[in-house]
N, C-alpha and C positions, 0 to 999 in steps of 0.2 A: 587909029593911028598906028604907026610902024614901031618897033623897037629902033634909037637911035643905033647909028654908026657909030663903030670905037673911032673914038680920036685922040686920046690923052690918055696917058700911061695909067694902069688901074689905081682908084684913089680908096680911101675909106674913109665913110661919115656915119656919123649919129647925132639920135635927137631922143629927147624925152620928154614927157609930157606925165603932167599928175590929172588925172579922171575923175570926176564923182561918178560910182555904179549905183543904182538904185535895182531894190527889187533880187537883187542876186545873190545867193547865202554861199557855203563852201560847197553844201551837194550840187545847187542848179550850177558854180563854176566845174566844178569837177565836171557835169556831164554836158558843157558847151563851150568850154576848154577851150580844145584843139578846134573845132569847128569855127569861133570867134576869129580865134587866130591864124588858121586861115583866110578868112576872109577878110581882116586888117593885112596881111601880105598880099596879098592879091591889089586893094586896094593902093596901099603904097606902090607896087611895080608900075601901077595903072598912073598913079598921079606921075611917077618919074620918068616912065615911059620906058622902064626897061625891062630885063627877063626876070622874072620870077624868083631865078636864082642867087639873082644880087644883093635881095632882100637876106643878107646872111643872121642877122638875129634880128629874132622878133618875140618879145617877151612882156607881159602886164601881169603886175604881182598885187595883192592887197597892200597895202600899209597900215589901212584901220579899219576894222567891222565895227560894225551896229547894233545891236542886238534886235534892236527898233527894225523888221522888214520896211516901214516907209520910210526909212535916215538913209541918206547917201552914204558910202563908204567910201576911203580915198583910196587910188592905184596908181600905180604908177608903169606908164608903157614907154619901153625901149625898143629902140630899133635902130640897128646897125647894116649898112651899105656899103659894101666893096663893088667898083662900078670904074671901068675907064670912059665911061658916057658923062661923066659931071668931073670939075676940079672941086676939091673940097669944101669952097665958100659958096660955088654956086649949087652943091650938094646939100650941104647945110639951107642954103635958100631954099630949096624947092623941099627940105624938108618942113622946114617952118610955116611953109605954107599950106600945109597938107591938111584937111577937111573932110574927115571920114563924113559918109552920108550913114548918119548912126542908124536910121529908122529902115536902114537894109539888115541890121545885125539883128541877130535872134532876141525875141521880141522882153526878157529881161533886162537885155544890158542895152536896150532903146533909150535909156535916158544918161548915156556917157556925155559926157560932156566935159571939154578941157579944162583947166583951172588958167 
């Protein structure tokens, strides 16, 4: 599909979401980071159907580690949208609806999963 037409004066939304990671300690985030994180931007632009660039913050942070490799840990992932393609509720809508296909992300943080 197409990127929409501007129609409405540029807006800003966000959405957050708390994850259980399995499987992923501080070294495997450290070196799959940036690469996650793009590919969760990528995704969002994709679900909203806009440029890449709109995606203006995109961030998941730990809140609690495990010591336990098979105990989930919780995160928390933000993301913020500047977009004259949605007004803000229906921004928020199409955030809320948003369903990463986890089992395309590198193969430790396969089991995200929202709370």
């Amino acid at each position: 599909t197409g990127v929409q037409t501007c129609a409405l004066p540029i807006c800003s939304f966000s959405g957050s979401w708390q994850l259980y990671i399995c499987g992923c300690d501080e070294k495997c985030w450290a070196d799959k980071r940036i690469a996650t994180l793009h590919r969760l931007r990528l995704e969002i632009a994709d679900h909203l159907d806009i440029p890449l660039h709109e995606v203006q913050e995109l961030d998941l942070r730990f809140e609690s580690r495990s010591l336990n490799p098979h105990q989930a840990a919780l995160a928390r992932m933000h993301v913020r949208i500047t977009s004259p393609r949605y007004a803000a509720d229906t921004g928020i809508a199409m955030l809320r609806s948003f369903s990463v296909v986890w089992r395309d992300l590198p193969r430790p943080l396969q089991c995200l999963c929202s709370v």
